[in-house]
C-alpha positions in Angstrom: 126.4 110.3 109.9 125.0 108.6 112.9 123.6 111.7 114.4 121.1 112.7 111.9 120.3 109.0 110.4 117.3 108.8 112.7 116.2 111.5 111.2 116.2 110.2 107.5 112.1 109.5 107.2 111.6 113.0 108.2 112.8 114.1 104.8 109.5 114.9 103.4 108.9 117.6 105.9 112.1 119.6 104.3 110.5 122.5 102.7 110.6 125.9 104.7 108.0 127.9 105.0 109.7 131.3 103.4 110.7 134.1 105.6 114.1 136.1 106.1 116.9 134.8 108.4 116.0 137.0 111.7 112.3 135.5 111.8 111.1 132.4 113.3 110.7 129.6 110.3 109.2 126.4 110.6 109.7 123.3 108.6 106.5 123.3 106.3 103.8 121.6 107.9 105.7 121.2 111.6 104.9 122.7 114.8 108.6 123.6 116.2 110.5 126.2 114.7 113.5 128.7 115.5 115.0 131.7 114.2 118.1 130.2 112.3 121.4 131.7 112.4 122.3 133.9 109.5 124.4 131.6 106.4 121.5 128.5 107.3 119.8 127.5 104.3 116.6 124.8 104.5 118.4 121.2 104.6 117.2 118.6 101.5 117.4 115.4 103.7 115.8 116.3 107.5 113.6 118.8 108.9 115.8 121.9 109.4 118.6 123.8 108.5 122.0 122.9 107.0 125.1 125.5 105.7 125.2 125.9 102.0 128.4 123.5 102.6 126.0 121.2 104.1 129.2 120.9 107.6 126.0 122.4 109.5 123.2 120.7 110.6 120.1 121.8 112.3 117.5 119.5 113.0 113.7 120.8 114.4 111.2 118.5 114.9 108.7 117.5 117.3 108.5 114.5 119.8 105.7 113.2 121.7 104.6 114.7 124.8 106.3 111.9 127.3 109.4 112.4 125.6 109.9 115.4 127.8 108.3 114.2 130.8 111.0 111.2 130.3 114.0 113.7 130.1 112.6 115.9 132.9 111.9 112.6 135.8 115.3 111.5 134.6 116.8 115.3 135.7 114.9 115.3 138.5 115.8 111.5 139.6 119.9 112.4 139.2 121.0 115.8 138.3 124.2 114.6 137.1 124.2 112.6 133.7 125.7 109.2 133.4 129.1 108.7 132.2 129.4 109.5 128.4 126.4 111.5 128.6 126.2 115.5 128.3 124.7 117.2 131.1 121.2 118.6 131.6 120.6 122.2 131.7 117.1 123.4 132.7 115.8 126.5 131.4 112.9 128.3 131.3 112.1 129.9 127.6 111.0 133.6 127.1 107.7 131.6 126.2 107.2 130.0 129.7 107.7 126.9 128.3 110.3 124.9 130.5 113.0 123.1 128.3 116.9 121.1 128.8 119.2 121.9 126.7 122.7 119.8 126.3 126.1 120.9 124.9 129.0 118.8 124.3 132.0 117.6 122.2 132.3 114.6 119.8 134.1 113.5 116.5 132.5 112.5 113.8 133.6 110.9 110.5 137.5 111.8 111.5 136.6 115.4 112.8 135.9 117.6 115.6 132.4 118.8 116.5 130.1 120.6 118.8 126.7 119.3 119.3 123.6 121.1 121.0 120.5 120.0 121.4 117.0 121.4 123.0 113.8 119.3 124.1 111.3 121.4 125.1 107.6 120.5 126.4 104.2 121.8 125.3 100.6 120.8 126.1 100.1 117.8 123.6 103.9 117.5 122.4 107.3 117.6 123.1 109.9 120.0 120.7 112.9 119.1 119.9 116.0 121.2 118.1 119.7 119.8 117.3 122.7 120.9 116.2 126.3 120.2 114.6 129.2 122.4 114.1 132.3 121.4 113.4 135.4 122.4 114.4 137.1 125.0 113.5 134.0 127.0 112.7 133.1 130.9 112.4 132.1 133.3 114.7 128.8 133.1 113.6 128.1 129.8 115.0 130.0 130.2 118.5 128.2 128.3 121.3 126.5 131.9 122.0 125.2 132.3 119.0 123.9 128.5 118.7 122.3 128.5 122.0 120.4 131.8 120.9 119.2 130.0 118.1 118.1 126.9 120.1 116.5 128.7 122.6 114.1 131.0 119.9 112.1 127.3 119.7 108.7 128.3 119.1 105.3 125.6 119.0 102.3 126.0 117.2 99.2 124.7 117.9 98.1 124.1 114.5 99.3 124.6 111.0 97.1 126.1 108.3 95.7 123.5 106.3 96.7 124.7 102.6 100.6 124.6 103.7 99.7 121.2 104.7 98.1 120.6 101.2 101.2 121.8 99.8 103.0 118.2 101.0 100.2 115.8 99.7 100.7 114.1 96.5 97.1 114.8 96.1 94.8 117.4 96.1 92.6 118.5 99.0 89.2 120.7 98.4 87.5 119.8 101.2 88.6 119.6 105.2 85.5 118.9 107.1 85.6 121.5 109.1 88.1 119.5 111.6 89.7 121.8 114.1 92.9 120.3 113.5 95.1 119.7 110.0 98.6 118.6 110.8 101.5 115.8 109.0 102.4 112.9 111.2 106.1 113.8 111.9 107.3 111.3 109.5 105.5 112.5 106.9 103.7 110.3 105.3 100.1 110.5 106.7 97.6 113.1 107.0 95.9 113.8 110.2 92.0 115.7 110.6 91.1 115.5 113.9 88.5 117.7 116.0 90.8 117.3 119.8 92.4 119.9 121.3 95.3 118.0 123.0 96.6 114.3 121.7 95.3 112.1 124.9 91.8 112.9 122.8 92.4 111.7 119.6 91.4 108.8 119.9 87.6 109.5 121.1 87.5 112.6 119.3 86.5 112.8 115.1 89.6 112.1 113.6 90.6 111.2 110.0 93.8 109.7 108.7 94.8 109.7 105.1 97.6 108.2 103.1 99.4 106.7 100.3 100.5 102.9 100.8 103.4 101.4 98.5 100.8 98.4 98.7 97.7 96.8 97.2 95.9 93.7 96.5 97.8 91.4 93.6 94.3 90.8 91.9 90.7 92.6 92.2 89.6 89.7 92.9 91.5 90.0 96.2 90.9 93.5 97.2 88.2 92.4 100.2 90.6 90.1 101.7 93.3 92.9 101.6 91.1 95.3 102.8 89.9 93.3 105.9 93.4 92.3 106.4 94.5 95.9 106.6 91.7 97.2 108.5 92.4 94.2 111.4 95.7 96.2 111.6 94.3 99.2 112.7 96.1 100.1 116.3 94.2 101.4 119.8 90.8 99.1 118.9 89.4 96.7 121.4 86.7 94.1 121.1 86.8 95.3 117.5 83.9 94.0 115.1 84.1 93.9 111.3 80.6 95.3 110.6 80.3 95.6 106.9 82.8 95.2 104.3 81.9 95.5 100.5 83.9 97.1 97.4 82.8 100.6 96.0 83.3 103.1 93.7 85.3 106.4 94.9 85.2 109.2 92.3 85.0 106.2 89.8 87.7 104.3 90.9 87.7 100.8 92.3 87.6 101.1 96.1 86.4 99.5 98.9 85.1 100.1 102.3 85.0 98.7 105.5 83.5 99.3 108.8 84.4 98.4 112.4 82.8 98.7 116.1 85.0 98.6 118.2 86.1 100.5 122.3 89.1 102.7 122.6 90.3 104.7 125.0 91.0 104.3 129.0 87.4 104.7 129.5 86.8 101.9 126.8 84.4 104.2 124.6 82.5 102.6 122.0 83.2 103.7 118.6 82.7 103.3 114.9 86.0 103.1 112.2 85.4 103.4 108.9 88.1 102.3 106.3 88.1 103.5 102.8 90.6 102.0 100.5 90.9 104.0 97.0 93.2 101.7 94.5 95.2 103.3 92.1 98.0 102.2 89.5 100.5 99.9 90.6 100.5 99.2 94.1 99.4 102.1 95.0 96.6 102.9 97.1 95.0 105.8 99.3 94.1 104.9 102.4 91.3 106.8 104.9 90.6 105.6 108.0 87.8 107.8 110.0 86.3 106.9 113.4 83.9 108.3 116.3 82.7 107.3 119.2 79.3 105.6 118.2 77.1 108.4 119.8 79.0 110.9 117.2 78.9 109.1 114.2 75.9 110.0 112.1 77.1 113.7 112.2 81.0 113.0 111.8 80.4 110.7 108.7 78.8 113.2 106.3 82.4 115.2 107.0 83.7 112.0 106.6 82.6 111.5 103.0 83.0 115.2 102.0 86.9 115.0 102.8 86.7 111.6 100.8 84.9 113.1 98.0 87.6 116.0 97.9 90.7 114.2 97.3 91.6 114.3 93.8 94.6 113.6 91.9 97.3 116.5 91.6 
């Protein structure tokens, strides 16, 4: 269904945090959440909500911050929506927060269906909640009761880090102390950071951890793959391998390399390092830690204690 195939990388962000239908439930380790309508069960292939028949889909996720400063200049440009597209209706949440929301009819695979959807903005990031019913449907989902629940959208700042731990496929026993412990919205990487709003991060401490499905063919090729990877690295300028020499990690083969590099509007100097932790297979962790270079003594004893924490589930 073409509505919710954007969604498909999300799927590791599925698991709801546990709470009874009338409270507000976030996706585990998201920032957006509603209160559900009553008969909505946690979905298995997006972030969100889905009827035990699985005809009803909810999707809550979150956007980046321009995406509702796009939406807004576009209301604001021409209050009435181009052909083929639903109209804009702005609101004002209970929270404060201000928000569009959307209503309109489609068909889709053959049939009949409502669709609703709600961006709303926040200080670092934009919310975003979606819905499908189709046609006919119950009571319980009239366009009352589905704007109700699209309207309950709730952000959170931050997520506790152990229901973040509870999506790795490895074990966390050490944080660093970062202010901030939160899943990329696809799912797949880790972020520690020490910013309080995202136009920070990259100046700020930061640290991000993953799993890639790759890795070197030989040893004897892990400092050309790990020099490779690290050139990759986005939002560096005038950047400067340093240092780059294999290591051991917990006693596995690893291998680290160091950058120099500015970021940032204001081009501040900082200092990456790339840790590279190769398993079985293919598989390999991936850390990459920076600071701006006045920082970086202090940030990189964290650095190695969140590195020397990760073990095997």
């Amino acid at each position: 269904m073409q509505f919710f195939r954007s969604f498909a990388l999300l799927a590791s962000l599925v698991m709801i945090s546990p709470a009874m239908a009338a409270d507000m439930v976030f996706p585990k380790g998201g920032r957006v959440g509603v209160v559900p309508i009553d008969g909505l069960v946690p979905a298995t292939s997006f972030p969100g909500f889905q009827a035990t028949d699985q005809r009803i889909k909810v999707v809550v996720t979150e956007l980046p911050k321009d995406a509702f400063n796009s939406v807004e200049t576009a209301f604001k440009a021409n209050a009435e929506p181009a052909p083929g597209r639903p109209k804009l209706e702005p609101i004002e949440l209970p929270s404060g927060n201000k928000a569009f929301f959307t209503r309109e009819t489609a068909v889709d695979d053959g049939a009949n269906v409502r669709r609703f959807s709600l961006i709303v903005g926040g200080p670092s990031f934009s919310g975003y909640v979606a819905a499908q019913v189709p046609e006919p449907s119950s009571p319980a989902f009239s366009d009352e009761a589905v704007r109700n629940m699209l309207t309950s959208v709730t952000l959170r700042t931050s997520v506790p880090p152990e229901e973040v731990a509870d999506l790795l496929p490895f074990r966390m026993t050490d944080f660093g102390g970062f202010k901030n412990v939160r899943m990329l919205p696809a799912g797949s990487t880790l972020v520690l950071t020490d910013a309080t709003d995202e136009d920070s991060l990259d100046t700020a401490p930061y640290m991000l951890i993953g799993i890639m499905g790759s890795g070197p063919a030989t040893p004897d090729d892990r400092g050309r793959f790990a020099q490779q990877v690290a050139a990759s690295l986005p939002g560096l300028r005038e950047a400067r391998i340093t240092s780059s020499e294999p290591m051991r990690i917990d006693g596995t083969p690893g291998y680290e390399t160091r950058i120099d590099a500015v970021t940032g509007k204001d081009n501040t100097p900082v200092t990456v390092v790339q840790w590279l932790r190769f398993g079985s297979g293919n598989s390999t962790l991936r850390i990459v830690a920076g600071a701006r270079r006045t920082e970086w003594i202090a940030a990189l004893s964290r650095f190695r204690a969140v590195r020397d924490g990760i073990q095997p589930r």
